[in-house]
C-alpha positions in Angstrom: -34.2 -14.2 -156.4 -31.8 -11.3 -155.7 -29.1 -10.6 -158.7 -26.8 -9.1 -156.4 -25.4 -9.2 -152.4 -25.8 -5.0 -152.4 -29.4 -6.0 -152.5 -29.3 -7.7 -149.6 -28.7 -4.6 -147.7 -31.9 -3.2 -148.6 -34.3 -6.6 -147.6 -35.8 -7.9 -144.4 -36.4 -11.2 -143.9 -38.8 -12.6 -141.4 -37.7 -16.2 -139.6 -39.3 -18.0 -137.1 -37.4 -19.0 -134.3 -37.8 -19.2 -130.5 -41.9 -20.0 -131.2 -41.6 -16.3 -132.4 -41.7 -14.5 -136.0 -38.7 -11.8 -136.1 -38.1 -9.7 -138.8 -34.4 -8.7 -139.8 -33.1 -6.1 -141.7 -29.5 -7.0 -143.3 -27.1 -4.8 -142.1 -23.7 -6.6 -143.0 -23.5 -9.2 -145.6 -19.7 -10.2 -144.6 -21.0 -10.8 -140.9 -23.5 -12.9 -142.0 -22.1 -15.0 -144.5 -19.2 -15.7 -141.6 -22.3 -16.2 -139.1 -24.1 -18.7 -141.2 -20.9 -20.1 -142.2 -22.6 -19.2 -146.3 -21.0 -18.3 -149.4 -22.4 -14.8 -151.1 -23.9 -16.9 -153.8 -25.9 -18.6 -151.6 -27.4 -16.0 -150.1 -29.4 -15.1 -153.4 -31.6 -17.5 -152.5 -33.9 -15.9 -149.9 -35.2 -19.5 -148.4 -31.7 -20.6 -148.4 -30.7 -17.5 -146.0 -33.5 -18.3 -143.8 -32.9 -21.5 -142.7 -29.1 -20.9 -142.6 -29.9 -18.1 -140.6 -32.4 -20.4 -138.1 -29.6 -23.1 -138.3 -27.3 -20.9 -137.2 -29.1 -19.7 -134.4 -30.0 -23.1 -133.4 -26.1 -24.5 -133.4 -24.5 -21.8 -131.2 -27.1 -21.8 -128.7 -27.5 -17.3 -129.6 -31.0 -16.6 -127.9 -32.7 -13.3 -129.2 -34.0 -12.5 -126.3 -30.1 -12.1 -124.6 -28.5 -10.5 -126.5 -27.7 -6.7 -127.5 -28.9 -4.5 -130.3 -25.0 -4.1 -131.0 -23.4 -7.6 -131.2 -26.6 -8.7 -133.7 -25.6 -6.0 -135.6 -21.3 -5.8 -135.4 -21.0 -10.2 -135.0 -24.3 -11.1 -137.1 -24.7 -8.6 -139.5 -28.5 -8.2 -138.9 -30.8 -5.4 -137.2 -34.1 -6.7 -135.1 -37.1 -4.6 -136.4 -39.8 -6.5 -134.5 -38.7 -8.2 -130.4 
């Protein structure tokens, strides 16, 4: 478990979503607690994040494979190491 969100900043976590594995880098930790709709205490938990994060994905419909390197970042708060 992470002790601190300025940790986040510095992980990647791998989800599986769309019948593919995707690996993100955390680039915004206000963008995605607003995106996952999670408080900064619960993103310690790096399962919880996960599926918030796949949840989140699910509920608005947001395919990877449409959208830009720049709203994932700026709206998401993530970075897409692997497509």
């Amino acid at each position: 478990m992470l002790k601190s969100k300025n940790e986040w900043l510095k992980q990647y976590i791998t989800v599986i979503y769309e019948s593919k594995e995707h690996v993100f880098r955390i680039v915004d930790t206000d963008a995605l607690y607003q995106f996952t709709n999670t408080k900064p205490d619960a993103l310690l938990d790096s399962q919880k994040i996960k599926t918030d994060l796949v949840a989140s994905l699910k509920n608005k419909e947001t395919s990877l494979n449409n959208i830009s390197e720049k709203e994932l970042s700026n709206k998401y708060g993530l970075e897409l190491i692997n497509k």
